[in-house]
mmJSON file of the N, C-alpha and C atoms, coordinates in Angstrom:
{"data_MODEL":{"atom_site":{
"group_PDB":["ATOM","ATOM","ATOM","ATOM","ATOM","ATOM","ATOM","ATOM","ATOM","ATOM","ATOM","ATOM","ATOM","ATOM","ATOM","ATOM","ATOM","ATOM","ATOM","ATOM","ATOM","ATOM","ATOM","ATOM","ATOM","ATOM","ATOM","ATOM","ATOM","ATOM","ATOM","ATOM","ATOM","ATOM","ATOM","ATOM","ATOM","ATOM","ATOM","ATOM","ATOM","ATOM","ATOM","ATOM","ATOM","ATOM","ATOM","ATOM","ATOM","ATOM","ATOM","ATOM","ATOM","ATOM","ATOM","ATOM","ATOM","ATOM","ATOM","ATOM","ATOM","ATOM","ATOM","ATOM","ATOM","ATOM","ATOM","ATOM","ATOM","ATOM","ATOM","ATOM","ATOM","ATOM","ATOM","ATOM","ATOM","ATOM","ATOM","ATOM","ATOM","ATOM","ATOM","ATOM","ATOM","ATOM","ATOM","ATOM","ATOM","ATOM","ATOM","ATOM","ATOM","ATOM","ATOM","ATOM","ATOM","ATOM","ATOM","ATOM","ATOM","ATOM","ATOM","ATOM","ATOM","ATOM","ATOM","ATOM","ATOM","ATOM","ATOM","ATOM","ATOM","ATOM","ATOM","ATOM","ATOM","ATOM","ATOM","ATOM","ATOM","ATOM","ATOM","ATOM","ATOM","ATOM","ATOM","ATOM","ATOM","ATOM","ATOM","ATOM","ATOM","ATOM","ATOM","ATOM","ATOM","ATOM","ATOM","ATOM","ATOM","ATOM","ATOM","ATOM","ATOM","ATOM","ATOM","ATOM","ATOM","ATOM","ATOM","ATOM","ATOM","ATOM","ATOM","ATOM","ATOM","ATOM","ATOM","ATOM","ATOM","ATOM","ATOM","ATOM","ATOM","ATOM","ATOM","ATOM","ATOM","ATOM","ATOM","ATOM","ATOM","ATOM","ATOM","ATOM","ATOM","ATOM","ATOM","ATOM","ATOM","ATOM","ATOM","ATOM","ATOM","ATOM","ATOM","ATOM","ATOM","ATOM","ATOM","ATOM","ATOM","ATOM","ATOM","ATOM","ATOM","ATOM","ATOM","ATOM","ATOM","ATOM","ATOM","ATOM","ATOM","ATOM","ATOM","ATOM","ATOM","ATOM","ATOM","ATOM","ATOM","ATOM","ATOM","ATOM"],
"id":[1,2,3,4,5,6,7,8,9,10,11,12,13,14,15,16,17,18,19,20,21,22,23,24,25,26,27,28,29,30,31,32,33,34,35,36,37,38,39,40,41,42,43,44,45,46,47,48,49,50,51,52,53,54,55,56,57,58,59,60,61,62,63,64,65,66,67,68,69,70,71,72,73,74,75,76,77,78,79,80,81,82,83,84,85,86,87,88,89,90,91,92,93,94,95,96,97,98,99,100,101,102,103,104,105,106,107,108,109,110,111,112,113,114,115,116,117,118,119,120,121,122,123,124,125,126,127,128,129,130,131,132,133,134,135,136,137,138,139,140,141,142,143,144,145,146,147,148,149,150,151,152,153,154,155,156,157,158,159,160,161,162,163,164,165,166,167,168,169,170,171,172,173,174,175,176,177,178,179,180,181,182,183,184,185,186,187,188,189,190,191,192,193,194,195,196,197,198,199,200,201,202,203,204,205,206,207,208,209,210,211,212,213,214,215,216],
"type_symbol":["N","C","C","N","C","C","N","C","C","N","C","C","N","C","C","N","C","C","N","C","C","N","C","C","N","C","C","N","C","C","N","C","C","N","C","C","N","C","C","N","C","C","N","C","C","N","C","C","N","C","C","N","C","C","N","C","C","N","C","C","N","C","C","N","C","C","N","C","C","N","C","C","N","C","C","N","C","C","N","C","C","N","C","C","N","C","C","N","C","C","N","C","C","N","C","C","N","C","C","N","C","C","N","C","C","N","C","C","N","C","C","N","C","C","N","C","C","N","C","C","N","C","C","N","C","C","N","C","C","N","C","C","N","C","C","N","C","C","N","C","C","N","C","C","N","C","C","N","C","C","N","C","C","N","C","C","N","C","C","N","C","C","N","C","C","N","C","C","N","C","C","N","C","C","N","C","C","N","C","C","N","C","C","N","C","C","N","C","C","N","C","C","N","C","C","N","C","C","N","C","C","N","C","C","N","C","C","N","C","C","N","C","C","N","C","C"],
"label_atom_id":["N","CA","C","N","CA","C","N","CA","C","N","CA","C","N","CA","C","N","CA","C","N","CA","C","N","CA","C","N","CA","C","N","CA","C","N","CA","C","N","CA","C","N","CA","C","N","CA","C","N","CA","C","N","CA","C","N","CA","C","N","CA","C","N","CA","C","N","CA","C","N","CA","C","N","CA","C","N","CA","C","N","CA","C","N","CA","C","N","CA","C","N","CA","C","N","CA","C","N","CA","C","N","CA","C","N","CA","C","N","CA","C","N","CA","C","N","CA","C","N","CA","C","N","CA","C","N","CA","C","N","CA","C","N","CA","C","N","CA","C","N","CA","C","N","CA","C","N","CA","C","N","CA","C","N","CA","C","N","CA","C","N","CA","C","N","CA","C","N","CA","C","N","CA","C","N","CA","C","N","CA","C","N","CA","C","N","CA","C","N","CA","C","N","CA","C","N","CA","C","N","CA","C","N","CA","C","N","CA","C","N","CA","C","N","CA","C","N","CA","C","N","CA","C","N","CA","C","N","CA","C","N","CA","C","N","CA","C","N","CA","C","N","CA","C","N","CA","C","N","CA","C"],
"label_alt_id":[null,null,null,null,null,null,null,null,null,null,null,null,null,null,null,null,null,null,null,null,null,null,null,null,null,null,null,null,null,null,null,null,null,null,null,null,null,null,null,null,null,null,null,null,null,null,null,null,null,null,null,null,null,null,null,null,null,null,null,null,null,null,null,null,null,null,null,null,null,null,null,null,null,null,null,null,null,null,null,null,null,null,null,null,null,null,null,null,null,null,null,null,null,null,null,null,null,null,null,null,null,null,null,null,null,null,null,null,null,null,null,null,null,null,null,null,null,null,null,null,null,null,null,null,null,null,null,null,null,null,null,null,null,null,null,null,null,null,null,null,null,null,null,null,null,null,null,null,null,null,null,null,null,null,null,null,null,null,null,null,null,null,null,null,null,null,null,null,null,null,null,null,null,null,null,null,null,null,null,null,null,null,null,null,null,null,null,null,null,null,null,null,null,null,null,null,null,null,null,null,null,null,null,null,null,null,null,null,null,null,null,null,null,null,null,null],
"label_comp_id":["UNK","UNK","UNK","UNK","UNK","UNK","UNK","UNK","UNK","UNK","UNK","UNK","UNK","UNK","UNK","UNK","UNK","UNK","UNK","UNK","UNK","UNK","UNK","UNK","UNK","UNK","UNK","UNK","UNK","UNK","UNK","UNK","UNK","UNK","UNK","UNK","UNK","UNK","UNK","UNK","UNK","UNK","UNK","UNK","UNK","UNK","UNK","UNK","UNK","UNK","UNK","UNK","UNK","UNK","UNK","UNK","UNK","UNK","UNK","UNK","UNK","UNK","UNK","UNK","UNK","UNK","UNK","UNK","UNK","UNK","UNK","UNK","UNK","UNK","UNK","UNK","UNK","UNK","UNK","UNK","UNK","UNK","UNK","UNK","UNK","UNK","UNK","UNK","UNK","UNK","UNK","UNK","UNK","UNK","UNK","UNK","UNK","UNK","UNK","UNK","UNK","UNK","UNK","UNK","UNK","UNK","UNK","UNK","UNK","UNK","UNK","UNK","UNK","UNK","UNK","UNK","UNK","UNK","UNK","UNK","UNK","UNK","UNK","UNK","UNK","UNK","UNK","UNK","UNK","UNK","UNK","UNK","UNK","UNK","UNK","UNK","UNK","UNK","UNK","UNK","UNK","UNK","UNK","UNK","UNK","UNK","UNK","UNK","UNK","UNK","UNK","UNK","UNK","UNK","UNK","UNK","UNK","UNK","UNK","UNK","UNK","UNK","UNK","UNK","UNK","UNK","UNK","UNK","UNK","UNK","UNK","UNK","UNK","UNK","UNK","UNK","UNK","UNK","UNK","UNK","UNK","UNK","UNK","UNK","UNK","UNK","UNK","UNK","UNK","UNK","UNK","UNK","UNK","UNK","UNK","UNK","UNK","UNK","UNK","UNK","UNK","UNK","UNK","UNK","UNK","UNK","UNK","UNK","UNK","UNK","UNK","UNK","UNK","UNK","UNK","UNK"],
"label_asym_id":["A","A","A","A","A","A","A","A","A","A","A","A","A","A","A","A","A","A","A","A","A","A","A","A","A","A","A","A","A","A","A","A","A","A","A","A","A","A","A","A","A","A","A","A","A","A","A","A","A","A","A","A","A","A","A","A","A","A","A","A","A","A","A","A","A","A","A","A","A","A","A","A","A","A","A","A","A","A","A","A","A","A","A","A","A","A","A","A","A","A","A","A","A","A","A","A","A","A","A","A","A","A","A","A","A","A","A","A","A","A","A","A","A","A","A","A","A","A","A","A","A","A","A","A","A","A","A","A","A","A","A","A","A","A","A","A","A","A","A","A","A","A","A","A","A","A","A","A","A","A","A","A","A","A","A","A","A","A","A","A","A","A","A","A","A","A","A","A","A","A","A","A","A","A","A","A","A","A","A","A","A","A","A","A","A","A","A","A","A","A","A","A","A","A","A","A","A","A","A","A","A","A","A","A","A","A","A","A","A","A","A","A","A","A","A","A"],
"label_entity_id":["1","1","1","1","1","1","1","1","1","1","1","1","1","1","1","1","1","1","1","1","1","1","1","1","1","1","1","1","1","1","1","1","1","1","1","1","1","1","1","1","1","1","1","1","1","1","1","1","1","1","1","1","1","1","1","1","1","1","1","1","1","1","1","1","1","1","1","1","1","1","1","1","1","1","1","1","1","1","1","1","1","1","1","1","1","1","1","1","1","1","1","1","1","1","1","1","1","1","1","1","1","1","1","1","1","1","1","1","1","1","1","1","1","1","1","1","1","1","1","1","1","1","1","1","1","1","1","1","1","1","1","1","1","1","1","1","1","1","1","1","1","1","1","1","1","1","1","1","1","1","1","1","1","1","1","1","1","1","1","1","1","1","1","1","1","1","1","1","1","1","1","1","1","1","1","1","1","1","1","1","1","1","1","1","1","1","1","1","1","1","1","1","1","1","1","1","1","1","1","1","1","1","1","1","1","1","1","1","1","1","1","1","1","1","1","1"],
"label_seq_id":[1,1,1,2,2,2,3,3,3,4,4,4,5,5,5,6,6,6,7,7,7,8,8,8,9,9,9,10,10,10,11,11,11,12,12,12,13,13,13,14,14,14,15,15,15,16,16,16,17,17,17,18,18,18,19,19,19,20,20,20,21,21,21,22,22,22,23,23,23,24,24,24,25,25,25,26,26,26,27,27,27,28,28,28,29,29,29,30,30,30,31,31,31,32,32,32,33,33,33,34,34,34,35,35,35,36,36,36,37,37,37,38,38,38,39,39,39,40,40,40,41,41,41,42,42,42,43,43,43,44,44,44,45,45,45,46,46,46,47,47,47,48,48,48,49,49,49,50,50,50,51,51,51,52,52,52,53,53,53,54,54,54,55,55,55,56,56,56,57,57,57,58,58,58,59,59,59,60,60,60,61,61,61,62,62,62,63,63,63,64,64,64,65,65,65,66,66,66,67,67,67,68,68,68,69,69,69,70,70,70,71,71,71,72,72,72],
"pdbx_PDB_ins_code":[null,null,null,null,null,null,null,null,null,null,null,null,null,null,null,null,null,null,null,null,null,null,null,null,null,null,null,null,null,null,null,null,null,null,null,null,null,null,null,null,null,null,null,null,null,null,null,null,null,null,null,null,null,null,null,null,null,null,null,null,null,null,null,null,null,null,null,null,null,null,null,null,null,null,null,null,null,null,null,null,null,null,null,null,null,null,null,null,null,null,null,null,null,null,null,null,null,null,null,null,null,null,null,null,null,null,null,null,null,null,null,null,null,null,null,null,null,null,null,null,null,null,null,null,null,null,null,null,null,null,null,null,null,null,null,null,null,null,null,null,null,null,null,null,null,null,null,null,null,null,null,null,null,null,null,null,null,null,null,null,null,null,null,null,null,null,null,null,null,null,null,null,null,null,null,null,null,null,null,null,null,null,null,null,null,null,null,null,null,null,null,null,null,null,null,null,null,null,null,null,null,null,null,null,null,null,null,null,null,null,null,null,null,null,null,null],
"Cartn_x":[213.595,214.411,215.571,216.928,218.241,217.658,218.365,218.316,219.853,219.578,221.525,220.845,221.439,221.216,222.227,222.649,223.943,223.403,223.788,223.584,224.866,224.421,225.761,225.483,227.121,227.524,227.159,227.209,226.939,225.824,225.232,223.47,222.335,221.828,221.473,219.82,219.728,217.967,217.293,217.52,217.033,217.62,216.598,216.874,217.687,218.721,219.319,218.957,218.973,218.082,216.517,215.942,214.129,214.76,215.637,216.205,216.736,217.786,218.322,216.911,216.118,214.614,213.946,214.02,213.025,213.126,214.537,215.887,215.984,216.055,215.82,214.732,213.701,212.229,212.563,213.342,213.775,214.095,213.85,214.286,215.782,215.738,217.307,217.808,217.823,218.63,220.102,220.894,222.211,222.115,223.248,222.991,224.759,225.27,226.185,226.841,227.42,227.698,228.69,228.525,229.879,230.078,230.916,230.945,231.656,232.047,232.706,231.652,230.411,229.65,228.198,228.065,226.555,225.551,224.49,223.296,223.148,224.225,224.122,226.046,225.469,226.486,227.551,226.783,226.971,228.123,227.306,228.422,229.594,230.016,230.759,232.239,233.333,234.595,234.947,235.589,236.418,236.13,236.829,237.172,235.566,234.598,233.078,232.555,232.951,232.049,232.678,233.866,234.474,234.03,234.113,233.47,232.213,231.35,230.194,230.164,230.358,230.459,231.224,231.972,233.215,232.014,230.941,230.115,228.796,228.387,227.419,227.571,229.099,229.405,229.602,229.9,230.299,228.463,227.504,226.418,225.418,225.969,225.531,226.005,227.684,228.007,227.447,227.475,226.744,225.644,224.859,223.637,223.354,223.956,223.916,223.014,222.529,222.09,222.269,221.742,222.055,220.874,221.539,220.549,219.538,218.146,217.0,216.031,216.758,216.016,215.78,215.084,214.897,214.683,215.235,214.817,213.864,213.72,212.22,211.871],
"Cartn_y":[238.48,239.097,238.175,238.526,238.184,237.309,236.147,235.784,234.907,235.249,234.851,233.614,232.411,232.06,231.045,231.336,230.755,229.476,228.164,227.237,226.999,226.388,225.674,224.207,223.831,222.373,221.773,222.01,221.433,221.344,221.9,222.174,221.568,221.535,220.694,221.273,222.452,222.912,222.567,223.223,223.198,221.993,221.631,220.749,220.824,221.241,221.356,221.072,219.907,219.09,219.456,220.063,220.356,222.21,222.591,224.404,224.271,223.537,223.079,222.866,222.175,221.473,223.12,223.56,225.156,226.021,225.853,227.29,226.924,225.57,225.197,225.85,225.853,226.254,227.626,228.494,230.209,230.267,230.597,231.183,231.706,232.704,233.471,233.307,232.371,232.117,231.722,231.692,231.232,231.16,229.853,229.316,229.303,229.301,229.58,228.179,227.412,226.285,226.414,226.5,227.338,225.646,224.749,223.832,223.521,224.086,224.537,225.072,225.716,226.364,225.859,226.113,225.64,226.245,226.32,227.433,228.74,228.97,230.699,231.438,231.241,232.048,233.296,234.029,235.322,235.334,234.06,233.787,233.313,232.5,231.776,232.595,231.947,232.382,233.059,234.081,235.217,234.436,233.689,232.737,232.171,231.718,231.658,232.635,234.212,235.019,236.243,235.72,236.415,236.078,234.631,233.459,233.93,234.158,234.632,236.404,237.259,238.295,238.654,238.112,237.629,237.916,236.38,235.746,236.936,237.428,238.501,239.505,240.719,241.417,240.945,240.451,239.762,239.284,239.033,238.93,240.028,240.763,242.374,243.068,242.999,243.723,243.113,241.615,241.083,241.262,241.458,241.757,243.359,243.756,245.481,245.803,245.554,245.789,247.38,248.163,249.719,249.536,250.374,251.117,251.35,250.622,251.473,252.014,251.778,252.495,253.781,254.842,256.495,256.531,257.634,257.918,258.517,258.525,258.45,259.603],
"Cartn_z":[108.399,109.423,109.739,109.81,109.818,111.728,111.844,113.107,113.726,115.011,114.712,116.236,116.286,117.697,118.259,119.11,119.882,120.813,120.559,121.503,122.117,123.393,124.095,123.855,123.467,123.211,124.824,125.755,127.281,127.856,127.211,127.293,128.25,129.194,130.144,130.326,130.22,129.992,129.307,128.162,126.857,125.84,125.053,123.771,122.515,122.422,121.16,120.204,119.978,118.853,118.189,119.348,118.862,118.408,119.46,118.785,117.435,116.977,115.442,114.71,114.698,114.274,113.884,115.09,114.986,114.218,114.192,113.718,111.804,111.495,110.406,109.265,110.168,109.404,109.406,110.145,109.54,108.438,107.385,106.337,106.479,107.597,107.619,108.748,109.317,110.205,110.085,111.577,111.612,113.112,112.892,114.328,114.476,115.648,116.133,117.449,117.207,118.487,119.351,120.758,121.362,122.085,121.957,122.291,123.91,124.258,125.895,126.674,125.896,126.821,127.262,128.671,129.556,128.664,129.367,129.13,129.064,129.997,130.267,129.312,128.339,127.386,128.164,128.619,128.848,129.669,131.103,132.124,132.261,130.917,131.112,130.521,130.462,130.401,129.749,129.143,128.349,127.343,126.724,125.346,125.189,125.478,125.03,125.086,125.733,125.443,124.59,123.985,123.05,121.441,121.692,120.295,119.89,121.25,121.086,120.514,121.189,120.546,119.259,118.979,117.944,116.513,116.584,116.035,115.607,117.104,117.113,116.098,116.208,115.725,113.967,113.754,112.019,111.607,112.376,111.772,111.819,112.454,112.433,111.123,110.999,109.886,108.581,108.914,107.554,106.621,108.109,107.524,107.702,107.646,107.552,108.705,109.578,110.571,111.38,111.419,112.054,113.345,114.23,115.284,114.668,115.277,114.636,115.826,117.285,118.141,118.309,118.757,118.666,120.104,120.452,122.272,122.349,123.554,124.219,124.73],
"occupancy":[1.0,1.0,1.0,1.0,1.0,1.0,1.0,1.0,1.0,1.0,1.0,1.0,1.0,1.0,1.0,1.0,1.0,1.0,1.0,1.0,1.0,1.0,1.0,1.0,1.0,1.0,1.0,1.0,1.0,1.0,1.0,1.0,1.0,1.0,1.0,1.0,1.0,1.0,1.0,1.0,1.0,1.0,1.0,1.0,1.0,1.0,1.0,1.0,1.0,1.0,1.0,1.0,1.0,1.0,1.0,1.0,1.0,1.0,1.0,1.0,1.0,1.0,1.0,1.0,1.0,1.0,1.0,1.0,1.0,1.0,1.0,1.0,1.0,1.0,1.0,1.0,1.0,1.0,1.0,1.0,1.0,1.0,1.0,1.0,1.0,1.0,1.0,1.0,1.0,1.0,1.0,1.0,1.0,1.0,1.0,1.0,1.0,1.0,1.0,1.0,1.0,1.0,1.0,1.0,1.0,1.0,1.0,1.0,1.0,1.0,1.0,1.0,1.0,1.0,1.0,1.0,1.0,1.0,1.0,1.0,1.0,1.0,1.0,1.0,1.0,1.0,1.0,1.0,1.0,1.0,1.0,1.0,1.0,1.0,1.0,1.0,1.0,1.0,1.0,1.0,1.0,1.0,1.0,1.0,1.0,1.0,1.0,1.0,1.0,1.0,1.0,1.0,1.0,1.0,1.0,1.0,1.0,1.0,1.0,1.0,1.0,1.0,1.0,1.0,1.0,1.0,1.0,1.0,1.0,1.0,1.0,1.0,1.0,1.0,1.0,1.0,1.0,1.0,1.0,1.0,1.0,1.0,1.0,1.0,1.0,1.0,1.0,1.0,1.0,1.0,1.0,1.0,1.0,1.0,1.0,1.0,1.0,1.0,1.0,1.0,1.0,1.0,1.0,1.0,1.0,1.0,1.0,1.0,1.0,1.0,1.0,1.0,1.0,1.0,1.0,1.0],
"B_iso_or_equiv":[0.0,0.0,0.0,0.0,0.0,0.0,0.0,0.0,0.0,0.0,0.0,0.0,0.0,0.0,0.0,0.0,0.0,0.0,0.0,0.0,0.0,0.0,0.0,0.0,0.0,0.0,0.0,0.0,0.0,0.0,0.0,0.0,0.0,0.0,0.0,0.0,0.0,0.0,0.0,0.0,0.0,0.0,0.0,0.0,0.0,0.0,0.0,0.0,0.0,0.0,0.0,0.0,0.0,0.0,0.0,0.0,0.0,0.0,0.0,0.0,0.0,0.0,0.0,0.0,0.0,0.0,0.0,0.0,0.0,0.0,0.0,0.0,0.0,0.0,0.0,0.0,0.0,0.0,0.0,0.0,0.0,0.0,0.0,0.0,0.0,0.0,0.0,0.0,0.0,0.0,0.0,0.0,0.0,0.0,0.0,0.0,0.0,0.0,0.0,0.0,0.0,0.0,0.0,0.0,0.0,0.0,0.0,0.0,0.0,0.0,0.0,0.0,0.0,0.0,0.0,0.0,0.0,0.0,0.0,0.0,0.0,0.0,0.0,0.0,0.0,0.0,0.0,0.0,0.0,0.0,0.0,0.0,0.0,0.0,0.0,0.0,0.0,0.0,0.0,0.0,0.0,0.0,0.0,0.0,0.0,0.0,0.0,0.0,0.0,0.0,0.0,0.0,0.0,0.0,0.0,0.0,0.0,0.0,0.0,0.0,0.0,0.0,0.0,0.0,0.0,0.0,0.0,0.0,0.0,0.0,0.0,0.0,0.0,0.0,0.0,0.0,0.0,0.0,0.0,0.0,0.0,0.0,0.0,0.0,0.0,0.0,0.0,0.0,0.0,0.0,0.0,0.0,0.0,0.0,0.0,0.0,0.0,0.0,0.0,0.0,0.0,0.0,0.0,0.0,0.0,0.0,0.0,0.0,0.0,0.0,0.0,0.0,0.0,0.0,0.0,0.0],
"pdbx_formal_charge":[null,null,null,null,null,null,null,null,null,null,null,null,null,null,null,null,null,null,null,null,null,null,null,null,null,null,null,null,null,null,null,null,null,null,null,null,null,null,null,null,null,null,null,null,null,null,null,null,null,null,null,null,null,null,null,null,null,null,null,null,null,null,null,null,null,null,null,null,null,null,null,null,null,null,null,null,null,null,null,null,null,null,null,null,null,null,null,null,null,null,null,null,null,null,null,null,null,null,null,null,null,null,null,null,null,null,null,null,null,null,null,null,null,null,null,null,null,null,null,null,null,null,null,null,null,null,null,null,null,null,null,null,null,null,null,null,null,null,null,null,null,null,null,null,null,null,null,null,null,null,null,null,null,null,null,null,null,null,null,null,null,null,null,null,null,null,null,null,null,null,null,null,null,null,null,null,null,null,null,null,null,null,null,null,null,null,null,null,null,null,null,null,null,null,null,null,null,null,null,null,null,null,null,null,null,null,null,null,null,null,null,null,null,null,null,null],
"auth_seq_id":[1,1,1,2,2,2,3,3,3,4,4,4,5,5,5,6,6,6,7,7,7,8,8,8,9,9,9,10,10,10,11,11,11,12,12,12,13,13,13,14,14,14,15,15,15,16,16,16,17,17,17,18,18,18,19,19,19,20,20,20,21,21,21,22,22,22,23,23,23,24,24,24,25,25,25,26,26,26,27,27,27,28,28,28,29,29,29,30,30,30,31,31,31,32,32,32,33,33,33,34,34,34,35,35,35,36,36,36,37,37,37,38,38,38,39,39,39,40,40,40,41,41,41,42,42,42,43,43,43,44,44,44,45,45,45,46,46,46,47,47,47,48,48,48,49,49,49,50,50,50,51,51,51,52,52,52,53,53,53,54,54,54,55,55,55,56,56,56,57,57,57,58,58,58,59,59,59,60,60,60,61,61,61,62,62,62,63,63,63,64,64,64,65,65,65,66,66,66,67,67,67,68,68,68,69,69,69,70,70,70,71,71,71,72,72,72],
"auth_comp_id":["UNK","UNK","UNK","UNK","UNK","UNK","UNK","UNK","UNK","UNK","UNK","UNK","UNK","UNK","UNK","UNK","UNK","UNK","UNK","UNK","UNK","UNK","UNK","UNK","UNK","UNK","UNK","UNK","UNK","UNK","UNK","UNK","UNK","UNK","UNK","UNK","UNK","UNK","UNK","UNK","UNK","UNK","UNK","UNK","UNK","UNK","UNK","UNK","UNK","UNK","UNK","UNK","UNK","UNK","UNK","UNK","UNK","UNK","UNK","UNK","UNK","UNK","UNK","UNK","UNK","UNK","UNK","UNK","UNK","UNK","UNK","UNK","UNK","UNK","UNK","UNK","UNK","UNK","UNK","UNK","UNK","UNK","UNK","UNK","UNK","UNK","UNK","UNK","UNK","UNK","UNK","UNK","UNK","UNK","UNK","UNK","UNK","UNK","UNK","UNK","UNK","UNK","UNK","UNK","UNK","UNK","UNK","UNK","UNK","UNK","UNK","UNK","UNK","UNK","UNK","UNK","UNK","UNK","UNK","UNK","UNK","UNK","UNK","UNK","UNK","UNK","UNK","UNK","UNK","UNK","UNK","UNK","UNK","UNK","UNK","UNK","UNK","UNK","UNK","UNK","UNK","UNK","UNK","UNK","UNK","UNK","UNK","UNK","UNK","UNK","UNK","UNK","UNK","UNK","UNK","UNK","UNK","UNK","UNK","UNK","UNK","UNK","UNK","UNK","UNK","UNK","UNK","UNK","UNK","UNK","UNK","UNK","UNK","UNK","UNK","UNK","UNK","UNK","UNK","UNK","UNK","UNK","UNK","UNK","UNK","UNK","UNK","UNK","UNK","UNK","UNK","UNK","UNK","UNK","UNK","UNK","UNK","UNK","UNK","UNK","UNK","UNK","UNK","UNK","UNK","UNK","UNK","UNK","UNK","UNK","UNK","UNK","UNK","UNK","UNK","UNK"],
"auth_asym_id":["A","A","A","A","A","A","A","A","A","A","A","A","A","A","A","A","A","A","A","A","A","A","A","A","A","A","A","A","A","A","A","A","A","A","A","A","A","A","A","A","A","A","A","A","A","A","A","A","A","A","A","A","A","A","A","A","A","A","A","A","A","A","A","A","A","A","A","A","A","A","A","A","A","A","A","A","A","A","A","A","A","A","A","A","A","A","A","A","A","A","A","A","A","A","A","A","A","A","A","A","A","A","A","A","A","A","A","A","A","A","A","A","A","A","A","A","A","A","A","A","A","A","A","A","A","A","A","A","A","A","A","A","A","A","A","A","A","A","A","A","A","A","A","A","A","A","A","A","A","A","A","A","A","A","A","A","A","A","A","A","A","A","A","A","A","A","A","A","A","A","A","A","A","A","A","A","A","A","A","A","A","A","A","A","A","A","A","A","A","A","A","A","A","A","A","A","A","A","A","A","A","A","A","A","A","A","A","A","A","A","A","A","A","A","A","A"],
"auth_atom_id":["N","CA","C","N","CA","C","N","CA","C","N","CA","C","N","CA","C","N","CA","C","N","CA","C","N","CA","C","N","CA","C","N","CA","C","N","CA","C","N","CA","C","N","CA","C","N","CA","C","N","CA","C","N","CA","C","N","CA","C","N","CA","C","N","CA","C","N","CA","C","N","CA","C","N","CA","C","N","CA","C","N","CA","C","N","CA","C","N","CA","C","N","CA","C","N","CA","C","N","CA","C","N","CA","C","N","CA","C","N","CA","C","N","CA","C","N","CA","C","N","CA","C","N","CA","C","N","CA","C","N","CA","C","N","CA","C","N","CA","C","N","CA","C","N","CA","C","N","CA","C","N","CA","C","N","CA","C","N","CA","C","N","CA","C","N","CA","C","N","CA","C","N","CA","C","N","CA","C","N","CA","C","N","CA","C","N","CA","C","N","CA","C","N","CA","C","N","CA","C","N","CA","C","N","CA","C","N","CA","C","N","CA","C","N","CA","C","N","CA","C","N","CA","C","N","CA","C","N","CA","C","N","CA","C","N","CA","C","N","CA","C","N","CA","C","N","CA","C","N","CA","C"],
"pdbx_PDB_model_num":[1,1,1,1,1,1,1,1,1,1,1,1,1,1,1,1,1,1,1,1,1,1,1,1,1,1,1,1,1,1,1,1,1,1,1,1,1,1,1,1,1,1,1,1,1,1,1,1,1,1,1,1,1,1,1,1,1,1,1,1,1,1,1,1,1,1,1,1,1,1,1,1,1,1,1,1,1,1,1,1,1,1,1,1,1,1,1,1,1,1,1,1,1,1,1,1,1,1,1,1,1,1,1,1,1,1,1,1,1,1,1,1,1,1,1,1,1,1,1,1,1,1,1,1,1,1,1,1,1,1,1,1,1,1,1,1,1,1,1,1,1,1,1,1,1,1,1,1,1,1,1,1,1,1,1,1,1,1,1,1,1,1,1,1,1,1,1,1,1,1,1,1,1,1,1,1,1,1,1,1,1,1,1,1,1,1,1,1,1,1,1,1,1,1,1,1,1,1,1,1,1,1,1,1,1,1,1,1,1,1,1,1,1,1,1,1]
}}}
């Protein structure tokens, strides 16, 4: 399974170093470094959460990825 994961370069929670370590042992992974950004990706400024979606979208098309949810 395709895995995409975004760290922040500012990082103050979590371990970068043991997440890189983790992310390694994926087979299909890709890791993504937003170097301006805290912990919380989402929150932070236009330009990190553009990089980020930027990043998202291109590893979606990459990996051919489609909707596979069905409603309910």
């Amino acid at each position: 399974t395709p895995c995409l994961f975004a760290l922040s370069g500012q990082e103050k929670l979590t371990d970068n170093k043991a997440a890189i370590k983790a992310i390694k042992a994926l087979p299909n992974a890709e890791t993504i470094m937003l170097d301006v950004a805290r912990h919380e990706i989402l929150m932070e400024s236009d330009a990190v959460r553009n990089a980020f979606f930027t990043a998202f979208y291109d590893f979606i098309k990459k990996n051919n990825i489609k909707e596979r949810l069905k409603p309910f």
